[in-house]
Structures are given as structure tokens and as C-alpha cells.
PQR file of N, CA, C, O and H, with PARSE charges and radii, in Angstrom:
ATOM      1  N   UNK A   1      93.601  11.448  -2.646 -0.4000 1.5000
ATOM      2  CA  UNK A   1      92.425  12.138  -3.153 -0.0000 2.0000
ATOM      3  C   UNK A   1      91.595  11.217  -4.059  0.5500 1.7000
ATOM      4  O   UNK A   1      90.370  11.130  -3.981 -0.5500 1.4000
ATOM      5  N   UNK A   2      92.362  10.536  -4.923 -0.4000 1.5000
ATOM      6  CA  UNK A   2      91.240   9.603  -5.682 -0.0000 2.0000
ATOM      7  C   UNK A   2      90.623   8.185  -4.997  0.5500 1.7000
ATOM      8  O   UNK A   2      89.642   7.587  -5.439 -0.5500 1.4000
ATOM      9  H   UNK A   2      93.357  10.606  -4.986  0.4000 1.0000
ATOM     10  N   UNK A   3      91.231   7.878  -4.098 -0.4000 1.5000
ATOM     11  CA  UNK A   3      90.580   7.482  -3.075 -0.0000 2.0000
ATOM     12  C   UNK A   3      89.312   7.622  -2.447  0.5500 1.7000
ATOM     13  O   UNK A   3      88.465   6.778  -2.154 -0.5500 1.4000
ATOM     14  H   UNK A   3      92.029   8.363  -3.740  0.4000 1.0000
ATOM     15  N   UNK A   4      89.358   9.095  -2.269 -0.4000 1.5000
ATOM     16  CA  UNK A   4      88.174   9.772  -1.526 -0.0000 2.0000
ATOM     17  C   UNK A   4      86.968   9.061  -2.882  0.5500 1.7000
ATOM     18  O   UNK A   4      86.164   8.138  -2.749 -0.5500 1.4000
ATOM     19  H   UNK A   4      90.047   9.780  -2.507  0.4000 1.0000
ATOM     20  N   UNK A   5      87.323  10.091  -4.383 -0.4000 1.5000
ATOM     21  CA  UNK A   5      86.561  10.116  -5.082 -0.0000 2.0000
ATOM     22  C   UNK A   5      86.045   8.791  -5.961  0.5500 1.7000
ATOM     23  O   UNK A   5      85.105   8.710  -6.751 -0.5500 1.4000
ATOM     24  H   UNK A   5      87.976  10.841  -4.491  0.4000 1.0000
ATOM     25  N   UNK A   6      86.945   7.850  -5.557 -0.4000 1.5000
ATOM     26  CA  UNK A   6      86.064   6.299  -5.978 -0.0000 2.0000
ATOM     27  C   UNK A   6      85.395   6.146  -4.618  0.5500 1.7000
ATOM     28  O   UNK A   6      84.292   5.671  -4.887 -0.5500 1.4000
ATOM     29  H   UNK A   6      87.709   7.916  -4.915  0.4000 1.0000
ATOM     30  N   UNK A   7      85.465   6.268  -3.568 -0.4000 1.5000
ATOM     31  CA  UNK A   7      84.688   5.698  -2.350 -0.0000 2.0000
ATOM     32  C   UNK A   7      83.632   6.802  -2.459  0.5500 1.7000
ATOM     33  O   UNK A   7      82.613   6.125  -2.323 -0.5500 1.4000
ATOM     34  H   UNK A   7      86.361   6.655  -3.349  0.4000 1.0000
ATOM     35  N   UNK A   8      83.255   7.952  -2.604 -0.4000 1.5000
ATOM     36  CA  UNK A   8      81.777   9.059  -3.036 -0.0000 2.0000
ATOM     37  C   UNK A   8      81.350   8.471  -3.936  0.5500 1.7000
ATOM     38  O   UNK A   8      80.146   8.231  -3.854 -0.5500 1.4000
ATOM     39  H   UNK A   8      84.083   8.501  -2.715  0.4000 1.0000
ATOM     40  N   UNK A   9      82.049   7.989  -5.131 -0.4000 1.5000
ATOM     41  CA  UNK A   9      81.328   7.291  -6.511 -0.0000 2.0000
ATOM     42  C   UNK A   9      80.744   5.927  -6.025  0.5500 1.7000
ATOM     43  O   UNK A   9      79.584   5.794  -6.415 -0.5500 1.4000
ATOM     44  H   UNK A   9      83.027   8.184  -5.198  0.4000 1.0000
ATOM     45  N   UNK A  10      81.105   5.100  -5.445 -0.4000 1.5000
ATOM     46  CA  UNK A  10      80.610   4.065  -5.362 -0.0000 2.0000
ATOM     47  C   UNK A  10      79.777   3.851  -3.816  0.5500 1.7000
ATOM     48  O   UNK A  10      79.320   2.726  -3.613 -0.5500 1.4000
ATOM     49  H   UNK A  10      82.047   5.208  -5.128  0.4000 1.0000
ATOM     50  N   UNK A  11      79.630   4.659  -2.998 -0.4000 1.5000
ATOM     51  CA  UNK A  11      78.796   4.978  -1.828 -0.0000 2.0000
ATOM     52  C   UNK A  11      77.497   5.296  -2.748  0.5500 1.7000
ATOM     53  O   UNK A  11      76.539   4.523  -2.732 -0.5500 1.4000
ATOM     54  H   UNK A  11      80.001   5.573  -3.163  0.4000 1.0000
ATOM     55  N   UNK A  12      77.504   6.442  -3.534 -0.4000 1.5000
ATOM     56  CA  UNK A  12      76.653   6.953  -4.187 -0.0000 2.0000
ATOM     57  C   UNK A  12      75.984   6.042  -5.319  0.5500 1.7000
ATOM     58  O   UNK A  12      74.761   6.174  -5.323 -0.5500 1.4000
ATOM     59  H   UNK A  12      78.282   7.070  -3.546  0.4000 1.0000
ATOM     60  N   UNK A  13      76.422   5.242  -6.182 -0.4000 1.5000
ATOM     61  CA  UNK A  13      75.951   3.725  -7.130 -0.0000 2.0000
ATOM     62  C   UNK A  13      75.548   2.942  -5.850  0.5500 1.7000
ATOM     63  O   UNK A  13      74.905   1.954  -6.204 -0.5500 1.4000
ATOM     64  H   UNK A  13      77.416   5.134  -6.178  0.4000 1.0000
ATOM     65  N   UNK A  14      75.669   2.996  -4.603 -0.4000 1.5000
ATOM     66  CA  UNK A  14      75.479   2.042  -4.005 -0.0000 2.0000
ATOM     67  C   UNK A  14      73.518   1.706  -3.094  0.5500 1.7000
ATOM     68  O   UNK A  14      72.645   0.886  -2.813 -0.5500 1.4000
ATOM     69  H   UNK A  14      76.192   3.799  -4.316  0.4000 1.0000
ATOM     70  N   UNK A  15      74.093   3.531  -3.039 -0.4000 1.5000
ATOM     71  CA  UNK A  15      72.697   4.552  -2.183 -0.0000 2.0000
ATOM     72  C   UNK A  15      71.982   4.328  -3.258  0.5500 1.7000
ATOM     73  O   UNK A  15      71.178   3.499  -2.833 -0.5500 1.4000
ATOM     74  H   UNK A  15      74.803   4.198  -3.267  0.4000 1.0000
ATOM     75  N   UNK A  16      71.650   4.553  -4.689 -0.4000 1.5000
ATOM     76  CA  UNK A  16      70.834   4.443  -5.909 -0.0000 2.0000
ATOM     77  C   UNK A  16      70.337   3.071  -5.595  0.5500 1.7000
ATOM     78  O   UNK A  16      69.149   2.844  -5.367 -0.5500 1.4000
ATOM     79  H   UNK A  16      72.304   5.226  -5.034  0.4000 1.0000
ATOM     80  N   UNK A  17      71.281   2.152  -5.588 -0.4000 1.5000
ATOM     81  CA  UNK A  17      70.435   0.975  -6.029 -0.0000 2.0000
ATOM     82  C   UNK A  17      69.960  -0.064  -4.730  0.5500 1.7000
ATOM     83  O   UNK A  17      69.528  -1.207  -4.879 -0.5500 1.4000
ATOM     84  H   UNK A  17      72.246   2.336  -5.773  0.4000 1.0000
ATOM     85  N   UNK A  18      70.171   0.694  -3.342 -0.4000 1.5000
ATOM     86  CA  UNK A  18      69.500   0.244  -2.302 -0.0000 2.0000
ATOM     87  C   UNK A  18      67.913   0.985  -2.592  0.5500 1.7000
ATOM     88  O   UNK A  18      66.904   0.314  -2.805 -0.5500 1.4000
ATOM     89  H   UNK A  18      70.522   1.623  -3.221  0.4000 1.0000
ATOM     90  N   UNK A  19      67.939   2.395  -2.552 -0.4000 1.5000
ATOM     91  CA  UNK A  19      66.735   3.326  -3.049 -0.0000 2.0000
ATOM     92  C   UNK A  19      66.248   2.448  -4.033  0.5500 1.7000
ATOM     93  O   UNK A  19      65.338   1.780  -3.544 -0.5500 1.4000
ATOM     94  H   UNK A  19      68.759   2.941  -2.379  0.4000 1.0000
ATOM     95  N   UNK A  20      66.516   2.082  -5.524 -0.4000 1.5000
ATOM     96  CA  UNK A  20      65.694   1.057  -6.330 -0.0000 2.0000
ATOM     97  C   UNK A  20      65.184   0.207  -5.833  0.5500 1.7000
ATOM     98  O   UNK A  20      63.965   0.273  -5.679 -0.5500 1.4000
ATOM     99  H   UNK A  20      67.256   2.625  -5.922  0.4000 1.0000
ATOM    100  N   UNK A  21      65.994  -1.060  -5.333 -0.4000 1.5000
ATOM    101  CA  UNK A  21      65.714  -2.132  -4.247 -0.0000 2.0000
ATOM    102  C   UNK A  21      64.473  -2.124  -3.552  0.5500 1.7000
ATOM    103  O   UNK A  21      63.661  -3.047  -3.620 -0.5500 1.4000
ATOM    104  H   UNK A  21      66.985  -1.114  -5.458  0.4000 1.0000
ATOM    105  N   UNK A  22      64.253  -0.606  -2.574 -0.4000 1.5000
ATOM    106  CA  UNK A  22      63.533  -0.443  -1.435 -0.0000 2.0000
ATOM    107  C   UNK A  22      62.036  -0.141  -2.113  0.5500 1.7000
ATOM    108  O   UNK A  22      61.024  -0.374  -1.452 -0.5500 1.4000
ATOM    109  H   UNK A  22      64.913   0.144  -2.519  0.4000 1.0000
ATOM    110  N   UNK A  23      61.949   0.426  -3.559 -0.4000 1.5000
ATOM    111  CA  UNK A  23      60.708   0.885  -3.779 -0.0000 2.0000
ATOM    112  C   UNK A  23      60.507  -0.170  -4.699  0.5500 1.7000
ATOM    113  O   UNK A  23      59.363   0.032  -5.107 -0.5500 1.4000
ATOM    114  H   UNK A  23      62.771   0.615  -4.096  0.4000 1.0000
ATOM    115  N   UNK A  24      61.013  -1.331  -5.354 -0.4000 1.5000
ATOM    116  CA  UNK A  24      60.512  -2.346  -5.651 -0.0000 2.0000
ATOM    117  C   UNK A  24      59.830  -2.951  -4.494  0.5500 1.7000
ATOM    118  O   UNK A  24      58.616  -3.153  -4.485 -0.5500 1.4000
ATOM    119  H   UNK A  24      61.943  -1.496  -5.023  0.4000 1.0000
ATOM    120  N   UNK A  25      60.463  -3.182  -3.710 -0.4000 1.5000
ATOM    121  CA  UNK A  25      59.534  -3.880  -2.170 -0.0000 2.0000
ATOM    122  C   UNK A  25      58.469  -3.390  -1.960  0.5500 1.7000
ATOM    123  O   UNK A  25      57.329  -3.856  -1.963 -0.5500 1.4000
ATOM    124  H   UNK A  25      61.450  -3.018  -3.718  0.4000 1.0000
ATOM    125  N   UNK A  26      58.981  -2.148  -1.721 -0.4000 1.5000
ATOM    126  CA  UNK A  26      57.590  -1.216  -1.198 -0.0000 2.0000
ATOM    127  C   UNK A  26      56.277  -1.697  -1.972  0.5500 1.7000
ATOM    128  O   UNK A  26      55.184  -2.003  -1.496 -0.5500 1.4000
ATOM    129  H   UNK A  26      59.906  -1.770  -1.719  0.4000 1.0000
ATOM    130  N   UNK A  27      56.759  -1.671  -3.491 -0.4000 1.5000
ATOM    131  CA  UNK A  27      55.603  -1.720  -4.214 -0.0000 2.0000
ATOM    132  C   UNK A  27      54.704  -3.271  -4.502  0.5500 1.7000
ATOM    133  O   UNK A  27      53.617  -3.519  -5.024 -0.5500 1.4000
ATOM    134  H   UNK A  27      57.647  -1.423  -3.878  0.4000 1.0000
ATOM    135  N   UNK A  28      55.729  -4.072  -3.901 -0.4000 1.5000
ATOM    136  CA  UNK A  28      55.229  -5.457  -3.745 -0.0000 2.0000
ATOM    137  C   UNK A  28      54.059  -5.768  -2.283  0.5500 1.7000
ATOM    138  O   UNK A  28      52.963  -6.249  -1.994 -0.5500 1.4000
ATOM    139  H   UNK A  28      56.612  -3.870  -3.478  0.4000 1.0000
ATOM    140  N   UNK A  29      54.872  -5.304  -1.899 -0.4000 1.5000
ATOM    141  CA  UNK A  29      54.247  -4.845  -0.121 -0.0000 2.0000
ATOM    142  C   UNK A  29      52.954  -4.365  -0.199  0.5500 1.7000
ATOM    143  O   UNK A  29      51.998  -4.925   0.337 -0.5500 1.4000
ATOM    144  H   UNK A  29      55.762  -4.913  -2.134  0.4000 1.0000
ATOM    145  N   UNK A  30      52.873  -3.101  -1.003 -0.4000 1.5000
ATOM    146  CA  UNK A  30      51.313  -2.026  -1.406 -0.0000 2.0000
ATOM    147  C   UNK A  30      50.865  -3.097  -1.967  0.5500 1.7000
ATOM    148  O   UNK A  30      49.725  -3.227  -1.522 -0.5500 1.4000
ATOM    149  H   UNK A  30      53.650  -2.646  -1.438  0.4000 1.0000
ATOM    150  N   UNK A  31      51.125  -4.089  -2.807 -0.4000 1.5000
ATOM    151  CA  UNK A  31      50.269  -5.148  -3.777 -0.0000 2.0000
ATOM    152  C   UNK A  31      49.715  -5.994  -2.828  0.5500 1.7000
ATOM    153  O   UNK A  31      48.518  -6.276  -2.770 -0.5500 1.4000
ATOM    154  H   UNK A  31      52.051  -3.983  -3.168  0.4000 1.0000
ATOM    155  N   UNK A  32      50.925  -6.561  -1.791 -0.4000 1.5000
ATOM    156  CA  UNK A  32      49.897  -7.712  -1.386 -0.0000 2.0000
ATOM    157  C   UNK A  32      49.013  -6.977  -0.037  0.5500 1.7000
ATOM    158  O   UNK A  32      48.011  -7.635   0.244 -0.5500 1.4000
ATOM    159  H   UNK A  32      51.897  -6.333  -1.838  0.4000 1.0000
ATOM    160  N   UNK A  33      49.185  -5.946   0.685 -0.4000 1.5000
ATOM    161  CA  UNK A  33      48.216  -5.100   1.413 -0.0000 2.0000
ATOM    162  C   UNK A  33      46.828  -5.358   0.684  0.5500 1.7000
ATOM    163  O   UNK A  33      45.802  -5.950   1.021 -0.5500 1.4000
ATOM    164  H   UNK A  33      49.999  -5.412   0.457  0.4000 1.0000
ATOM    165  N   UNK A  34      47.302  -4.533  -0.680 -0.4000 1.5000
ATOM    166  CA  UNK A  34      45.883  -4.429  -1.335 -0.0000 2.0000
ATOM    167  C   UNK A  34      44.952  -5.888  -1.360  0.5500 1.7000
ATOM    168  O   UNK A  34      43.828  -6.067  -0.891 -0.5500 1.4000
ATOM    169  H   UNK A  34      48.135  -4.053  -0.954  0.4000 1.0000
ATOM    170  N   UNK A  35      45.637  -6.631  -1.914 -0.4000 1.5000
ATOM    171  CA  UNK A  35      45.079  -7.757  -2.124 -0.0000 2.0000
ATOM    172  C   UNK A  35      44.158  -8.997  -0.387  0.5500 1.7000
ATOM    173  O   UNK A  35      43.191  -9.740  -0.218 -0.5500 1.4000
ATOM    174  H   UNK A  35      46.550  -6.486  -2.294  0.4000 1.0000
ATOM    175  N   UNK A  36      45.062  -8.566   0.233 -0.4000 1.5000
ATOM    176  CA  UNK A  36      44.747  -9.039   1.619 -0.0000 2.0000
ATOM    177  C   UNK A  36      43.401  -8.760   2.515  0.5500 1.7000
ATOM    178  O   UNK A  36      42.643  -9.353   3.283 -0.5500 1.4000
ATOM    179  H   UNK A  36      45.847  -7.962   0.095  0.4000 1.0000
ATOM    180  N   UNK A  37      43.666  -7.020   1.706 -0.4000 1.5000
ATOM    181  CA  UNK A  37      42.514  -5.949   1.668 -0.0000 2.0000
ATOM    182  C   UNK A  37      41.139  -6.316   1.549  0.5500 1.7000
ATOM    183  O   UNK A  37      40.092  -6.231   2.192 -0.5500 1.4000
ATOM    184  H   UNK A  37      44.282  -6.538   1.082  0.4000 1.0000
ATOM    185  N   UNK A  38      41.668  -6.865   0.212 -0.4000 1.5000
ATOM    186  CA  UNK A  38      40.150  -7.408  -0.681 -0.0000 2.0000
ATOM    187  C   UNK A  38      39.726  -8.749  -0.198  0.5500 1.7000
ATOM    188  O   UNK A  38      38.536  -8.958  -0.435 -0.5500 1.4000
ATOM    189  H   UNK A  38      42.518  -6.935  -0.310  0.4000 1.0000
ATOM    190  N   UNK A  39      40.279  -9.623   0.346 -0.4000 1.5000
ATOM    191  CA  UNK A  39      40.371 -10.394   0.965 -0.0000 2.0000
ATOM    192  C   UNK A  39      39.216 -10.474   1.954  0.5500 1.7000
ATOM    193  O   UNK A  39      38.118 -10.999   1.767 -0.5500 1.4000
ATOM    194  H   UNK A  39      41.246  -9.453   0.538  0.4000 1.0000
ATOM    195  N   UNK A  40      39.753  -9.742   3.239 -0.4000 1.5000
ATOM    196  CA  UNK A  40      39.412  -9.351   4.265 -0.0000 2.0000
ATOM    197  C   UNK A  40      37.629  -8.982   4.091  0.5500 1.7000
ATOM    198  O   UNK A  40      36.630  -9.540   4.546 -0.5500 1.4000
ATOM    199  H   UNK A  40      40.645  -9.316   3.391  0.4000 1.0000
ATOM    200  N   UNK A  41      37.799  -7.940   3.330 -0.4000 1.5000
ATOM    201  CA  UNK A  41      36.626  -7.458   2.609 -0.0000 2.0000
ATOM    202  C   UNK A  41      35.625  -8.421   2.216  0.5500 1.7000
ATOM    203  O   UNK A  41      34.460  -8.299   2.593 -0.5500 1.4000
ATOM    204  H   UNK A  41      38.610  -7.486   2.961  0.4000 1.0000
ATOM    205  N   UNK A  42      36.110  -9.622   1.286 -0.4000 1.5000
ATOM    206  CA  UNK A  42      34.630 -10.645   0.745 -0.0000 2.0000
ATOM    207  C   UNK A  42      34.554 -11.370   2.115  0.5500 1.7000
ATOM    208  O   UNK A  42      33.477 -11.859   2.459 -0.5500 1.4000
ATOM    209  H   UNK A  42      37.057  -9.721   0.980  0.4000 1.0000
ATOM    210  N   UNK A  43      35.734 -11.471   2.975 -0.4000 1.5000
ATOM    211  CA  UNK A  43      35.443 -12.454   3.805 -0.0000 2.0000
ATOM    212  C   UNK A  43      34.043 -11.468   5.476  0.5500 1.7000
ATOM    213  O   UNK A  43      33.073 -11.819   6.148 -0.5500 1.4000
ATOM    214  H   UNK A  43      36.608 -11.074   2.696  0.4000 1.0000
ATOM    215  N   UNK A  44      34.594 -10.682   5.369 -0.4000 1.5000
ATOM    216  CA  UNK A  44      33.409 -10.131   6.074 -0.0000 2.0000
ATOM    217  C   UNK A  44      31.777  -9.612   5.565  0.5500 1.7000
ATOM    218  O   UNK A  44      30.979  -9.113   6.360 -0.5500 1.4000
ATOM    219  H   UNK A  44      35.382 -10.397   4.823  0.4000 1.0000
ATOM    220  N   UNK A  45      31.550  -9.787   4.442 -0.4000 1.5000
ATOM    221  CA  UNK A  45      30.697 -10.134   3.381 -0.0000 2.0000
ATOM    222  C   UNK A  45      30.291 -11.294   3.713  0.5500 1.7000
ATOM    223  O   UNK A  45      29.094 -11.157   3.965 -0.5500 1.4000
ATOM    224  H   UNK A  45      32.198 -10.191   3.797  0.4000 1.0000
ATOM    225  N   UNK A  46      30.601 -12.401   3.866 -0.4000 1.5000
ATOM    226  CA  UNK A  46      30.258 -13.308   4.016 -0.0000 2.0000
ATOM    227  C   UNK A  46      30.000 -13.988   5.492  0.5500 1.7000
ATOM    228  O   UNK A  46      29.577 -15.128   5.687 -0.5500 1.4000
ATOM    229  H   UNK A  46      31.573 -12.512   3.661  0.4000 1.0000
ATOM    230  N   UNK A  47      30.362 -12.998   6.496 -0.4000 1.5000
ATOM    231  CA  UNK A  47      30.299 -12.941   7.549 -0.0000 2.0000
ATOM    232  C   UNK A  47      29.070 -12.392   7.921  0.5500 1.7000
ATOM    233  O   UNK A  47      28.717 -12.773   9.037 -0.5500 1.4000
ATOM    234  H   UNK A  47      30.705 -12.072   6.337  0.4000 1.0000
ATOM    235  N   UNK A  48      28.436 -11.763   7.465 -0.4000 1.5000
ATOM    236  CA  UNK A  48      27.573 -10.905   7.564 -0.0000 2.0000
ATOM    237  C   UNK A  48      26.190 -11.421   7.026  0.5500 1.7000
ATOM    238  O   UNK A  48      25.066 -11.082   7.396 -0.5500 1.4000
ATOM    239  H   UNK A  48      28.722 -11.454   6.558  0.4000 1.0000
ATOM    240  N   UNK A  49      26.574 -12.369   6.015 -0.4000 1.5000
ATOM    241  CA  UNK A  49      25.041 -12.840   5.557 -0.0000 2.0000
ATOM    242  C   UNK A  49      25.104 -14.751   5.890  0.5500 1.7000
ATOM    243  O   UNK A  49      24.454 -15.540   5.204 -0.5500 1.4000
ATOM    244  H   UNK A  49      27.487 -12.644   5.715  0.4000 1.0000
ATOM    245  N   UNK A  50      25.762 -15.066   6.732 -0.4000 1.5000
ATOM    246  CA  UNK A  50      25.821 -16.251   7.234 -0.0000 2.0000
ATOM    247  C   UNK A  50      24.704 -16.412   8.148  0.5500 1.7000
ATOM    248  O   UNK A  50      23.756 -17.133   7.837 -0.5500 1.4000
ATOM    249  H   UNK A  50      26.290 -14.425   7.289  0.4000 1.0000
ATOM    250  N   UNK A  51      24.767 -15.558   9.671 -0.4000 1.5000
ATOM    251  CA  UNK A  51      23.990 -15.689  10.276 -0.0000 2.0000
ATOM    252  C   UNK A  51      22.570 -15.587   9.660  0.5500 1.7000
ATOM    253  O   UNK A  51      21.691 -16.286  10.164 -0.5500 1.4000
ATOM    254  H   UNK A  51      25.537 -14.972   9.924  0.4000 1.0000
ATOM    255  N   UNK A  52      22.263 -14.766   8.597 -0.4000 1.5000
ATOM    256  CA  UNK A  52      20.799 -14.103   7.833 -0.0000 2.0000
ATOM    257  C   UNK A  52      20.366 -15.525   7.033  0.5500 1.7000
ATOM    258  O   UNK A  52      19.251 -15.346   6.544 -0.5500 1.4000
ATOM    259  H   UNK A  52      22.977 -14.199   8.187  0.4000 1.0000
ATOM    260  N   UNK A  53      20.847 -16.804   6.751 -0.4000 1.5000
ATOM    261  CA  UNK A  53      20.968 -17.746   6.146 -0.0000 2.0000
ATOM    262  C   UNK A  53      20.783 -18.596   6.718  0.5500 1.7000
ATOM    263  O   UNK A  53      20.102 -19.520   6.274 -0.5500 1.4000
ATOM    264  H   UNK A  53      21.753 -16.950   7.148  0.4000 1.0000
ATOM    265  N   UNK A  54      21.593 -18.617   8.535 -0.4000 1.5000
ATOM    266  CA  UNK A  54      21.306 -19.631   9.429 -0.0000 2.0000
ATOM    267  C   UNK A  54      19.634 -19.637   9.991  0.5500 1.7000
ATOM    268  O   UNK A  54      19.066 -20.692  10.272 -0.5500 1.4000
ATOM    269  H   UNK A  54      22.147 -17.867   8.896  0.4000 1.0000
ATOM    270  N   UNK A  55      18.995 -18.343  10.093 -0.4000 1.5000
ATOM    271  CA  UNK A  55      17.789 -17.430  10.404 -0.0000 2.0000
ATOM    272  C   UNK A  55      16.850 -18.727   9.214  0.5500 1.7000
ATOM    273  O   UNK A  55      16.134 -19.715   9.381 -0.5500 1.4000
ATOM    274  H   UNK A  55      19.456 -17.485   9.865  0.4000 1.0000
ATOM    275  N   UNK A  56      17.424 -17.934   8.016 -0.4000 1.5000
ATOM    276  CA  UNK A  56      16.340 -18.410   7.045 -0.0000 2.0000
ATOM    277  C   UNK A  56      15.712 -20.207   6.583  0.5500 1.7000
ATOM    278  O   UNK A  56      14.696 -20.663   6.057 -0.5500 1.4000
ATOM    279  H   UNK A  56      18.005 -17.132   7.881  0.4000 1.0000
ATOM    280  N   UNK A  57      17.026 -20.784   7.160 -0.4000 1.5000
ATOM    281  CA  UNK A  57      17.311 -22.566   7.462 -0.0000 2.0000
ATOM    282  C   UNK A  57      16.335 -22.968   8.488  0.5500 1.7000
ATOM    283  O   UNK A  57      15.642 -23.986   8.515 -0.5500 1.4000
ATOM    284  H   UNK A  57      17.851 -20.414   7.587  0.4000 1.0000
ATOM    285  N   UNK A  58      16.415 -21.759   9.530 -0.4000 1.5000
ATOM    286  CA  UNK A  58      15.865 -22.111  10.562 -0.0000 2.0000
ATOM    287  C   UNK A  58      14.342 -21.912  10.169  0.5500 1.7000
ATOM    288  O   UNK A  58      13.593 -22.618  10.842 -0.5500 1.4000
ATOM    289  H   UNK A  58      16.977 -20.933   9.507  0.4000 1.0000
ATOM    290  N   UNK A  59      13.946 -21.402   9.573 -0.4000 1.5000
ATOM    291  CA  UNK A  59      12.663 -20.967   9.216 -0.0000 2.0000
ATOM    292  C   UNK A  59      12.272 -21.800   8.269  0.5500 1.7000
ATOM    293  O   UNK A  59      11.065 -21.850   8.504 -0.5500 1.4000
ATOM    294  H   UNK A  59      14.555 -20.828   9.026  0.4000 1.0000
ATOM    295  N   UNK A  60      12.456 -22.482   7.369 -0.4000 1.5000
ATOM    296  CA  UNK A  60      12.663 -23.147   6.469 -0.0000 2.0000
ATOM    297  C   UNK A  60      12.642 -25.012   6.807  0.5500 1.7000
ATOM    298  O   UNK A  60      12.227 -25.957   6.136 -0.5500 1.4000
ATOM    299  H   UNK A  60      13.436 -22.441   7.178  0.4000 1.0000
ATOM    300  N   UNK A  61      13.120 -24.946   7.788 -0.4000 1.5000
ATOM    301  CA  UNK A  61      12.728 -26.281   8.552 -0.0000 2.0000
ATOM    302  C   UNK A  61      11.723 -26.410   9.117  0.5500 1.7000
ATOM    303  O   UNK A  61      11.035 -27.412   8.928 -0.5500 1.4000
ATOM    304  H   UNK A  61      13.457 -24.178   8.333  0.4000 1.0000
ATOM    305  N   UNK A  62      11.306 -25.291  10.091 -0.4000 1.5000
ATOM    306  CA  UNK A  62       9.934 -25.089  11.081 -0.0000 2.0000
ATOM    307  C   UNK A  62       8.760 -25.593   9.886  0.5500 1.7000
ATOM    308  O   UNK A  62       8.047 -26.588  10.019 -0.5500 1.4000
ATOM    309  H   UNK A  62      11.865 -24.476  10.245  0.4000 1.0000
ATOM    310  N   UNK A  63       8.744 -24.658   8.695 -0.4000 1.5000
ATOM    311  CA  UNK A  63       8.040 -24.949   7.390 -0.0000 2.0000
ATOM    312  C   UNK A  63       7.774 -26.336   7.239  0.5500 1.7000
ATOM    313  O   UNK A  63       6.775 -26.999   7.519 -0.5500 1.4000
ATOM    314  H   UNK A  63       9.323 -23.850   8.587  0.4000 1.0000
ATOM    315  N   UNK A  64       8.953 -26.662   6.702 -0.4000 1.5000
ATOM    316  CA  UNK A  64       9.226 -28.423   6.510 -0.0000 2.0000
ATOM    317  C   UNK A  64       8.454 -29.447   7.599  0.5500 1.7000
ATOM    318  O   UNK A  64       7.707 -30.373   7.283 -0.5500 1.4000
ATOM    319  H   UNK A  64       9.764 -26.123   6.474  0.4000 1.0000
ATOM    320  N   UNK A  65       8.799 -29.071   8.865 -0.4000 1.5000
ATOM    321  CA  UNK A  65       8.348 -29.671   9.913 -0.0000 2.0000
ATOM    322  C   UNK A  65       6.489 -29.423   9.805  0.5500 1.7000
ATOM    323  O   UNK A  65       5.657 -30.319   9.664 -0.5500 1.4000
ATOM    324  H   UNK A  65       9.406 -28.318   9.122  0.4000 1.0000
ATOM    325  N   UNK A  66       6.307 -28.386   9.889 -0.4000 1.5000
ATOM    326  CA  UNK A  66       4.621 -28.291   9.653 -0.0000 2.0000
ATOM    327  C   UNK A  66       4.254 -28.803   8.557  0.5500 1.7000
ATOM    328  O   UNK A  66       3.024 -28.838   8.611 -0.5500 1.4000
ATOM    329  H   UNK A  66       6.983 -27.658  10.004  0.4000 1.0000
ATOM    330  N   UNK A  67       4.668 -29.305   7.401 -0.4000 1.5000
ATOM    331  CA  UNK A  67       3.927 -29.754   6.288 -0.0000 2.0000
ATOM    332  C   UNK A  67       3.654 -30.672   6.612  0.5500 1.7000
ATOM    333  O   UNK A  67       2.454 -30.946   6.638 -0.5500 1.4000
ATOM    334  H   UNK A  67       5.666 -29.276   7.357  0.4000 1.0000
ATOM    335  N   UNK A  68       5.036 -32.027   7.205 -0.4000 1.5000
ATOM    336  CA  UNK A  68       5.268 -33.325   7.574 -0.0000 2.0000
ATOM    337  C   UNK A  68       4.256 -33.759   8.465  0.5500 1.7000
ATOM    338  O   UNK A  68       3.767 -34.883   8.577 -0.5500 1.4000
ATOM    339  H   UNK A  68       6.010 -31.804   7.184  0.4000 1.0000
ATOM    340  N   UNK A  69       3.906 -32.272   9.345 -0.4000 1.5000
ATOM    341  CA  UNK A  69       2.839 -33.051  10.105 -0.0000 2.0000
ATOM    342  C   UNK A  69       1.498 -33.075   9.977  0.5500 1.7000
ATOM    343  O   UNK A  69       0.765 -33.935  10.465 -0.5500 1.4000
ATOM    344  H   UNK A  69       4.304 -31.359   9.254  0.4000 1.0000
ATOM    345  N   UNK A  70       1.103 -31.988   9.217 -0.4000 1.5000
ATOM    346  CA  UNK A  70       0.305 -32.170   8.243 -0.0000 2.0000
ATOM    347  C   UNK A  70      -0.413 -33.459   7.453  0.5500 1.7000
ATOM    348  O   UNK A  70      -1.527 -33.978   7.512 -0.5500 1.4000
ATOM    349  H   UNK A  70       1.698 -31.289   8.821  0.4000 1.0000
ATOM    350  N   UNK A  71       0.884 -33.719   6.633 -0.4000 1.5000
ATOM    351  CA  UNK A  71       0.105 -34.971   6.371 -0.0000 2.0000
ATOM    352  C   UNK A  71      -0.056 -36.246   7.010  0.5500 1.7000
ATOM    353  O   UNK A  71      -0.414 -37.350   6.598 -0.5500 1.4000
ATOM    354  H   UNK A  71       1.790 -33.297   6.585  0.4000 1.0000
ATOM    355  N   UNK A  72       0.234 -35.886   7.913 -0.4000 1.5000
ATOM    356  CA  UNK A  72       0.502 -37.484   9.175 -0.0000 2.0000
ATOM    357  C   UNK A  72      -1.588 -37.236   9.244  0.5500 1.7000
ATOM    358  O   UNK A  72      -2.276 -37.983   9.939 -0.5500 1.4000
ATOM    359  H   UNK A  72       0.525 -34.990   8.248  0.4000 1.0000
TER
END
């Protein structure tokens, strides 16, 4: 019988501190999600006003180019 009741006691200390274990992870896991998140986020931000920049270069040279010839 005390057999039984050290192997329930220590199954049970054992189940606790896998459960601790698992929601430390978890909560490391939710951190770097989040962060990857935000990530993701500036990087499509910046995706988005690249081309609007390549546009404005392009326009911006045509400019350049007409002044140059201008003064020729």
C-alpha cells in the first residue's frame, strides 16, 4: 500500500511540474509569435511604400533629365 501512495505522490509532483514547464514555454512561444508578428508587420510596411518610391525616383530622374537638357 505505501507503495501505491509514494508512486500517486510523486506521479502527481511530477504532473505539477511538467504543467509549470509547459506554460513557461508556452509563454516564451506567445513572446516570440508576438514579436515575429511585429516583425512581419514593419516589414510589409515597407513593402508597400517601396514600389511608391521606385514611382517617385522614376519621376525624379525624367525631371533631372529635362533640366540637363535644358541647359545643353
Amino acid at each position: 500500500m505505501n507503495e501505491i501512495i509514494v508512486a500517486l505522490i510523486t506521479g502527481g509532483v511530477t504532473l505539477v511540474g511538467v504543467l509549470i514547464s509547459n506554460q513557461k514555454s508556452q509563454a516564451v512561444t506567445e513572446t516570440k509569435i508576438d514579436e515575429l508578428t511585429r516583425e512581419v508587420r514593419e516589414h510589409n510596411n515597407f513593402a508597400r511604400r517601396v514600389p511608391v518610391l521606385e514611382e517617385q525616383i522614376k519621376v525624379i530622374n525624367h525631371r533631372i533629365d529635362d533640366l540637363e537638357d535644358a541647359q545643353k
